[in-house]
C-alpha positions in Angstrom: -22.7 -23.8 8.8 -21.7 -26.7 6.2 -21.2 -23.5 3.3 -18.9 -21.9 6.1 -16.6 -24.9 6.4 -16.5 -25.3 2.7 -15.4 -21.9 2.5 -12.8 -22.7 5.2 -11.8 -25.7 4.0 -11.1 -23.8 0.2 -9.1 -21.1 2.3 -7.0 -23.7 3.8 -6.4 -25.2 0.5 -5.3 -22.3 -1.1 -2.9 -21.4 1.7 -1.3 -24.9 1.6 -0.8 -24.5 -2.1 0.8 -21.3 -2.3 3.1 -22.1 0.9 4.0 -25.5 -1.0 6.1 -23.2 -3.8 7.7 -21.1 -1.2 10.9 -21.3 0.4 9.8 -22.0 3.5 8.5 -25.5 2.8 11.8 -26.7 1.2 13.1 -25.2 4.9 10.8 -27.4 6.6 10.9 -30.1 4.9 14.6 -30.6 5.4 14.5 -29.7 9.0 11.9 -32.6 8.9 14.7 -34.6 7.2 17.3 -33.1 9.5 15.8 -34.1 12.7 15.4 -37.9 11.8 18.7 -38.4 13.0 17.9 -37.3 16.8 17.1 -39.5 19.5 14.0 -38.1 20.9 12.2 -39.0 17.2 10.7 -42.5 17.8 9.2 -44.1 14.9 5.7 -45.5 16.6 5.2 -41.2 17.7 7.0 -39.8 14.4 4.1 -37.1 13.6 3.8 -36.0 17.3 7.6 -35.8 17.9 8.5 -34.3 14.3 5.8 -31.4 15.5 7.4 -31.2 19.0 10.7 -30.6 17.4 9.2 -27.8 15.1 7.8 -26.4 18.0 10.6 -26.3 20.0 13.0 -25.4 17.6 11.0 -22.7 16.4 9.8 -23.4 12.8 6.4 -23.7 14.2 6.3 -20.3 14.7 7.9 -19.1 11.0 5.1 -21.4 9.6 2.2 -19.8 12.1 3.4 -16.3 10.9 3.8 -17.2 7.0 -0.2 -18.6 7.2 -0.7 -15.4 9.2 0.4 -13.0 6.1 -1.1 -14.7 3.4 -4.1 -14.4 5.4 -3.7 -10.7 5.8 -3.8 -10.3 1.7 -6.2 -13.1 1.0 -9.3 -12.2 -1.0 -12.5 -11.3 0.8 -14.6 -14.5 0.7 -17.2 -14.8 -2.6 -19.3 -18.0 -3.7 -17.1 -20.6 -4.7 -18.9 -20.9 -8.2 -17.6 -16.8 -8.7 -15.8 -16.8 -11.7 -12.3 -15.5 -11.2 -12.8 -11.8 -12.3 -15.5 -11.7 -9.1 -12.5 -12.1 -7.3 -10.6 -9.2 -8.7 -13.3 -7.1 -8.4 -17.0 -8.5 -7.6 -18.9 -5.1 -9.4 -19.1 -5.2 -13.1 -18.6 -2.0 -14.0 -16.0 -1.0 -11.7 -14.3 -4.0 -13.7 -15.2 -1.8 -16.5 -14.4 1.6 -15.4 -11.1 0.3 -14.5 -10.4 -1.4 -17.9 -11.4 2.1 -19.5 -8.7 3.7 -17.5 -6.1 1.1 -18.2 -6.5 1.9 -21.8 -6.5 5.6 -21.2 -3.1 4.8 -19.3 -2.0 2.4 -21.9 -2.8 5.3 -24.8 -0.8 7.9 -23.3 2.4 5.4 -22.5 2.1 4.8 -26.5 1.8 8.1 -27.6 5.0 9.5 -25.9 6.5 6.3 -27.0 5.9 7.2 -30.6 6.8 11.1 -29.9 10.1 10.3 -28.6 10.4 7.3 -31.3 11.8 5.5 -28.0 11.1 2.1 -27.8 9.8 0.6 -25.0 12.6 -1.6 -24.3 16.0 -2.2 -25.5 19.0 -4.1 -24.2 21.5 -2.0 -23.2 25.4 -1.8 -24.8 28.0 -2.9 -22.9 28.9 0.2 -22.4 26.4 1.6 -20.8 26.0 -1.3 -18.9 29.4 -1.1 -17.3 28.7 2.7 -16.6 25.1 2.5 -15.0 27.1 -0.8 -12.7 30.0 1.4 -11.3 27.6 4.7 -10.5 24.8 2.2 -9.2 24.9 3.6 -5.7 25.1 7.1 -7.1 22.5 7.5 -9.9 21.2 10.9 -7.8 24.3 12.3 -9.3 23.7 11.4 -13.0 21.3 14.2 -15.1 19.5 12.8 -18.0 17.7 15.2 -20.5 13.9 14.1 -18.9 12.5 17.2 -20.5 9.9 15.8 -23.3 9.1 12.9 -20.6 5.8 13.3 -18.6 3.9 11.8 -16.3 1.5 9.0 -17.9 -1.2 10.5 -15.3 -1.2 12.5 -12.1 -3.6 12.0 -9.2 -6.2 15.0 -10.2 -6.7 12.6 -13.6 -7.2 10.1 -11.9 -9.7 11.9 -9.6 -11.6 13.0 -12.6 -12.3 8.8 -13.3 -13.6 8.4 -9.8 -15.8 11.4 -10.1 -17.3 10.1 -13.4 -18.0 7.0 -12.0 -21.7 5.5 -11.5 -23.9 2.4 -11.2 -25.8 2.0 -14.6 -28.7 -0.4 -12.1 -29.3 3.1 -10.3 -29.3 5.8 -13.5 -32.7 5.7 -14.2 -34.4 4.4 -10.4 -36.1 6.7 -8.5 -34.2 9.1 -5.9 -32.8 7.0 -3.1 -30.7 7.5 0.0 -27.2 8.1 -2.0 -28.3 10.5 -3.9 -28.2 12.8 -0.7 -25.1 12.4 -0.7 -23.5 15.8 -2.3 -20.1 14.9 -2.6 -18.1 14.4 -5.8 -18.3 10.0 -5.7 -22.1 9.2 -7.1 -21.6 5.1 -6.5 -23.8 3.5 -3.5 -21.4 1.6 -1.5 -21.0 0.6 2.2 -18.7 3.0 4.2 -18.7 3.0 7.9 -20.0 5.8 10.1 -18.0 6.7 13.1 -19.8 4.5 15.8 -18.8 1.7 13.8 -15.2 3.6 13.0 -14.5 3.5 16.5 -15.6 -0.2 17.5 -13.0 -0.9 14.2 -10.1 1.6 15.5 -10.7 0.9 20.1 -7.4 0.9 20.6 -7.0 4.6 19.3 -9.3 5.0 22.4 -9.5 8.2 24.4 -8.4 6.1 27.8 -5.8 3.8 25.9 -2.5 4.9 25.6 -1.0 5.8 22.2 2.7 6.8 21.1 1.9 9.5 19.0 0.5 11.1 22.4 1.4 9.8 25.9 5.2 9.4 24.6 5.3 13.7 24.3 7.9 15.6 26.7 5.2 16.1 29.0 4.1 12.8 29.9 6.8 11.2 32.1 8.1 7.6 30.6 6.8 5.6 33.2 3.1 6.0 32.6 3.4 4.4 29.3 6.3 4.5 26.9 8.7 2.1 29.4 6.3 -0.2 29.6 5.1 -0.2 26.1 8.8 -0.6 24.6 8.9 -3.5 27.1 6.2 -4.9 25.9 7.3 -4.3 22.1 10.9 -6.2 22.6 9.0 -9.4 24.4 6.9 -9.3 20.9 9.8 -9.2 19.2 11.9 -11.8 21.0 8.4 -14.1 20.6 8.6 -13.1 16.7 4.7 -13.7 16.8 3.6 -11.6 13.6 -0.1 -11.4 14.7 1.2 -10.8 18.2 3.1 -7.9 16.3 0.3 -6.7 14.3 -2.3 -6.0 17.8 0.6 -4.3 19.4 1.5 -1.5 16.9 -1.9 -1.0 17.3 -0.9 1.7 20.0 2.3 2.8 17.4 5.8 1.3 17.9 8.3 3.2 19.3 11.2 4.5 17.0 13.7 1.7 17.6 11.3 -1.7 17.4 9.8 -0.1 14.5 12.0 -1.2 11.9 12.2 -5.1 13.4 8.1 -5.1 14.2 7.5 -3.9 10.5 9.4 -6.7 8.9 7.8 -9.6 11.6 4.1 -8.3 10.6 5.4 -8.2 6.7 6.9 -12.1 7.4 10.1 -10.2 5.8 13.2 -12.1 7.0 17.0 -11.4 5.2 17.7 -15.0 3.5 20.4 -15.1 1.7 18.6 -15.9 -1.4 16.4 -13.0 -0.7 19.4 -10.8 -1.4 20.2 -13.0 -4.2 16.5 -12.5 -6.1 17.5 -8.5 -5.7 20.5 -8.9 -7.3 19.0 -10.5 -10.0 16.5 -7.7 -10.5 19.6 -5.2 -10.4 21.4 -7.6 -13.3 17.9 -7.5 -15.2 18.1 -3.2 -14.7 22.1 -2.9 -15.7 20.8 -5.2 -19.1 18.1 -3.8 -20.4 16.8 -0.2 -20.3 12.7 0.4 -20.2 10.9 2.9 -21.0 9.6 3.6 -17.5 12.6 3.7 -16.1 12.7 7.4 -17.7 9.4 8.0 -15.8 11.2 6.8 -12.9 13.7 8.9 -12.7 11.2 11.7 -13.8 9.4 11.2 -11.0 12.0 11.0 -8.3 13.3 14.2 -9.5 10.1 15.7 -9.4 8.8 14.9 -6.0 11.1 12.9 -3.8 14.4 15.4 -4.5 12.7 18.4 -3.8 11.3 17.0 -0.6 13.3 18.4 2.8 13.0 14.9 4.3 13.4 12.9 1.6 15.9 14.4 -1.1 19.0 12.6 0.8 17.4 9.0 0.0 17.7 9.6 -4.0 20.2 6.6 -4.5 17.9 4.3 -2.7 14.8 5.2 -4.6 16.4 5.1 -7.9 17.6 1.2 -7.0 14.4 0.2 -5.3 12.1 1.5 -8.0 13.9 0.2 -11.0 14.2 -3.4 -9.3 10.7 -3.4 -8.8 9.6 -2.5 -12.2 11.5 -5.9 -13.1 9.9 -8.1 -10.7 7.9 -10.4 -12.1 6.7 -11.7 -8.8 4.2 -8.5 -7.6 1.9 -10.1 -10.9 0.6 -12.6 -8.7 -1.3 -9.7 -7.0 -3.2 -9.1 -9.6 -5.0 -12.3 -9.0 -7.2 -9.8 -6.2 -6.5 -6.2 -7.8 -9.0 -5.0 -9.8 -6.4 -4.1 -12.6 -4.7 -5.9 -14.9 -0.9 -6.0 -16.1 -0.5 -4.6 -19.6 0.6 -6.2 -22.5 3.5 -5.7 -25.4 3.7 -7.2 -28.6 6.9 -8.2 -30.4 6.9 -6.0 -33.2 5.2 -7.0 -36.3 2.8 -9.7 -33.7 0.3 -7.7 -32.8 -2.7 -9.7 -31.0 -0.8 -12.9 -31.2 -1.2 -14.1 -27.7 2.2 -16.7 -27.5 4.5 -13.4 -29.0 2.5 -11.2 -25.4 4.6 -10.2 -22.7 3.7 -8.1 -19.5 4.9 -4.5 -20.0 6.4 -3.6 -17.2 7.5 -6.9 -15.9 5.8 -6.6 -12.8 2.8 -4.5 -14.6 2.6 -1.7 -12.7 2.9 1.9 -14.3 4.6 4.1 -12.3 2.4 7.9 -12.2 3.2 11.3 -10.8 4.4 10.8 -6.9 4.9 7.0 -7.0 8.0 7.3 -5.7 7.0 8.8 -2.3 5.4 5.1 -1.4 9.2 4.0 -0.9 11.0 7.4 0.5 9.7 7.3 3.9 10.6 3.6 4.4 14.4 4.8 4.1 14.3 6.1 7.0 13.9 2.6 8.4 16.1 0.0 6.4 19.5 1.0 5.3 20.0 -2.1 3.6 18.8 -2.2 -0.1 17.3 -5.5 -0.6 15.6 -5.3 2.7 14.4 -2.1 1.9 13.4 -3.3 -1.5 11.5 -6.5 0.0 9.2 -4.2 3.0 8.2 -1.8 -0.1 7.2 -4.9 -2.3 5.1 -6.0 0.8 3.7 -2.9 1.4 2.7 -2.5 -2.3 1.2 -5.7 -2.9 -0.5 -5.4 0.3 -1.8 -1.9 0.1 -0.3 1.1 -1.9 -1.7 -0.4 -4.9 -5.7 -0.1 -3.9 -5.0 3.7 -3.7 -4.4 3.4 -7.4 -7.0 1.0 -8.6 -10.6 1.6 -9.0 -12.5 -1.5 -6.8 -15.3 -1.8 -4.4 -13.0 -2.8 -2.0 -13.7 -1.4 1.7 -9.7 -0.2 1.7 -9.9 0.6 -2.1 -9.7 4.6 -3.4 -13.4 4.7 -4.1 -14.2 3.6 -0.9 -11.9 6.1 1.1 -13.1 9.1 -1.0 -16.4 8.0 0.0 -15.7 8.0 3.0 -14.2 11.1 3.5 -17.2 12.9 2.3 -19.5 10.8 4.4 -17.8 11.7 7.4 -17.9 15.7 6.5 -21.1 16.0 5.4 -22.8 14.0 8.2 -20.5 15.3 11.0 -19.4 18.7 9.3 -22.1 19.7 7.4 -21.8 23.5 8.2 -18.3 23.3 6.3 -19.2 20.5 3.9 -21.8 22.9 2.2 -19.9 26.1 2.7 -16.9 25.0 0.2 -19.2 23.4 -1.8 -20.8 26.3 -2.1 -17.9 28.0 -3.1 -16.9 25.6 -5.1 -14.2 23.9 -3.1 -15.0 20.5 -2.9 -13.0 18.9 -0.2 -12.5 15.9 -2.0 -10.0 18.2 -4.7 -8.3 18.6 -1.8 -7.8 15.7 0.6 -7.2 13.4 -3.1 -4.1 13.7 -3.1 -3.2 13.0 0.6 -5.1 9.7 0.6 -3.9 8.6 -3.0 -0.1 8.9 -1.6 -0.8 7.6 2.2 -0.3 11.1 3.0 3.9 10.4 2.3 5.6 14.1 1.4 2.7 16.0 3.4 2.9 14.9 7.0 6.6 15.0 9.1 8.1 11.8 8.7 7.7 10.7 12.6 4.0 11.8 12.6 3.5 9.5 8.9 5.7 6.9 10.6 3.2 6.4 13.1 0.3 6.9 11.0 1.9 4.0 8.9 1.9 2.0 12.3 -1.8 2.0 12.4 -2.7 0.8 8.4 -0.2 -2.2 9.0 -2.1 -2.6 12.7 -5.7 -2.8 11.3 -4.7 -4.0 8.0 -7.3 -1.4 6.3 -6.2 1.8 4.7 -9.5 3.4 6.3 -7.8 5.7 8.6 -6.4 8.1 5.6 -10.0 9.1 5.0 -10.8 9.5 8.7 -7.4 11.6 9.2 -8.3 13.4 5.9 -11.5 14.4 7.8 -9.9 15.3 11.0 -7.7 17.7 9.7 -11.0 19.4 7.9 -12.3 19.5 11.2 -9.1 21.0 13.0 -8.8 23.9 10.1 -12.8 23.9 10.4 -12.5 27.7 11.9 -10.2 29.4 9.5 -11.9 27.2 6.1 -15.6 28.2 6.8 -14.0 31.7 6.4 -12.2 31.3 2.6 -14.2 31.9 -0.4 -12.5 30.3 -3.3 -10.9 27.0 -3.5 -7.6 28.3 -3.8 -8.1 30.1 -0.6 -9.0 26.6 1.2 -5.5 24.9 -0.5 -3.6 28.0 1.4 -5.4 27.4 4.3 -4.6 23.2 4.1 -1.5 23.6 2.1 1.4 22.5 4.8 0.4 19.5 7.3 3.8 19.3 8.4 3.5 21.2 11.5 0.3 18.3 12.1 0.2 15.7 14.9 -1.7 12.7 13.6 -3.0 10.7 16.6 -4.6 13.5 18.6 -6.5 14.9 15.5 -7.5 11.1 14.6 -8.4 10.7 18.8 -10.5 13.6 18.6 -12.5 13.5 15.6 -13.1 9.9 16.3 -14.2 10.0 19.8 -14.8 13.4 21.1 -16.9 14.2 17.7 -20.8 14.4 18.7 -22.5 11.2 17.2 
């Protein structure tokens, strides 16, 4: 009891400390100030009537919903002694693994660096920098030679890492329970089974009603889609994030979704919000990077030859390039397993006070990076706002699907996952295209690694999406990764060669997400 208040009473302390440098407490503090002057603020009652005022006024509720996000990325609890690399990743040699692969990443950045004899930054000419200003808007339109760029890693490397992976403690131990496991990830960790997949995911109950499903043609409005948008704009006018959060439980419907999104993100439009973006976009018009080649390598190579997502170009370009300068996603790092690389100024080598973070926010972009932002254009039209709901979404969850951790919403986890759920509840198909040497894991990788963005129609992703901002967890892309093994179940156990089962998974478009998830989760014999 007393180690859980501690614990608590540390939460709380780190909340108030990180709210302290925001802009929200200079708000409140001189609406605090502000509200002095009025006549219901008596002196003998000042803390009781100051609160009243916030209440009323409706700072109360901004505050409420800024304590709610940072507890939605908050660290999961550890021993207060834990050093502060237990809190990035509490498994030593995942921490290892994941520095191998940073170095691996890190190598081949260098060695195209030295190919090209580019450097990895350079400040632009004035010149150029009054060119890339006036065709900011339209850089979709502009054709650089990208040729002897590549990709510092694609997904199926990166696959290849998690596949490798294992627990030195259980190497040389006797043959325990994981090791009948016969999929592709060898490390024992805790996924859940699907009695305890549905008690996490009730609301995508059989007997509850879901957009995604009782909002089809068929079903007439007044059974559940009135009263659910009802319900959605009275969340909405209460601007209650965690109020926000429970309710797109059930998916939002196609005009809240934009507003709801942003309320369970704590993303409002300040005005100095748009000013921090157009700092970022001075920063890009300065100085050109390196990865701003693999950028625009990458948009060309996924995003523009996407039928959905090829009109959104513009938006990608400004949005990833601004982001690549933002010095503020580091402060992730302080719960990803990764770490930001580092430059040297030339000629200081290992000299820690001449070290800079390379990218400025540390992240290196890799092959389909892009499709994290192109199906949040459909949503926000305006760029910083855009740019601020992609930040969110990355620091609060793209970036575990790129990060090795033991982390229950982490890649490793979800692979594992994955194959749990087919081998225990599929095991007819799970051996058959292992057999054949299709391991479903080479296939389903790359949907769960990109949130399934550029595979699924947009509407049916969108709501998808819906449901990993609900729960907070990126576990239902494995379980939906499983589903649609099960729904193909028929034609796969007939294929014998794994490019036979690609062609029979290869286009999910035609896919409708929450009856396959429904299905597997609770019609599937347990």
């Amino acid at each position: 009891m007393l180690q859980e208040e501690s614990d608590l009473s540390l939460i709380i302390a780190q909340i108030v400390q990180k709210l302290k440098g925001s802009n929200l407490y200079s708000q409140l503090e001189r609406q605090a100030w502000a509200s002095l002057q009025r006549p219901e603020i008596k002196l003998e009652s000042l803390k009781e009537d100051i609160k009243e005022f916030f209440k009323i006024s409706g700072w109360e509720k901004k505050l409420q919903n800024a304590v709610y996000s940072e507890l939605s990325v908050f660290p999961l609890p550890s021993h207060p002694a834990a050093p502060p690399e237990h809190l990035k990743e509490p498994l030593v040699y995942m921490r290892k693994a994941q520095g191998s692969w940073e170095k691996r990443i890190l190598k081949s950045l260098n060695s195209m660096c030295t190919e090209l004899s580019i450097p990895l930054a350079r400040k632009r000419p004035a010149g150029e920098q009054k060119e890339l200003l006036n065709k900011w808007n339209e850089m979709g339109t502009d054709e650089p030679d990208l040729s002897l760029f590549r990709p510092v890693y694609a997904p199926k490397d990166f696959l290849e890492v998690l596949i490798n992976l294992r627990n030195p403690n259980y190497e040389n131990g006797d043959s325990l329970s994981f090791r009948t496991h016969l999929g592709l990830i060898q490390v024992p960790l805790k996924v859940k089974d699907i009695p305890e997949l549905k008690e996490c995911f009730v609301e995508l109950g059989l007997n509850i009603g879901q957009l995604g499903i009782d909002d089809s043609t068929q079903v007439p409005p007044e059974l559940f889609e009135n009263e659910h948008v009802r319900i959605g704009q009275k969340v909405l006018a209460e601007q209650d994030s965690a109020a926000a959060q429970q309710y797109i439980r059930q998916g939002s419907p196609t005009a809240l979704r934009a507003e709801l999104w942003a309320l369970i993100l704590n993303i409002s439009s300040q005005p100095e919000d748009v000013l921090y973006y157009e700092q970022l976009k001075t920063n890009v018009i300065q100085h050109d990077l390196l990865v701003d080649s693999l950028i625009y390598k990458d948009v060309k190579l996924t995003a523009s030859n996407d039928d959905y997502y090829f009109v959104f170009e513009d938006y990608l370009y400004q949005v990833l390039l601004c982001f690549s300068r933002d010095t503020s996603v580091l402060s992730h790092f302080a719960f990803n397993s990764a770490s930001p690389p580092k430059s040297y100024i030339r000629g200081k080598l290992g000299l820690e006070e001449y070290a800079v973070f390379y990218p400025p926010n540390g992240v290196i972009p890799f092959h389909g990076f892009s499709m994290y932002v192109a199906p949040l254009c459909f949503l926000y039209h305006e760029p910083s706002k855009l740019y601020q709901i992609f930040r969110e979404m990355y620091v609060r969850f793209f970036f575990r699907l790129h990060s090795i951790s033991s982390h229950p919403s982490g890649i490793v986890s979800l692979c594992l996952l994955f194959e749990t759920l087919l081998q225990t509840y599929l095991p007819q198909l799970f051996y058959h295209l292992r057999e054949i040497g299709a391991q479903p894991l080479r296939i389903s990788f790359k949907w769960m690694v990109r949130a399934f963005s550029g595979y699924l129609a947009t509407d049916q992703l969108l709501l998808l999406w819906d449901r990993i901002l609900g729960y907070n967890s990126l576990e239902i892309l494995a379980v939906l990764a499983a589903a649609v093994f099960a729904f193909r179940a028929v034609n796969l156990m007939e294929v014998t060669s794994l490019a036979a089962a690609e062609a029979v998974l290869a286009d999910l478009s035609t896919l409708k997400v929450m009856p396959l998830l429904q299905i597997f989760l609770f019609a599937t014999v347990t």
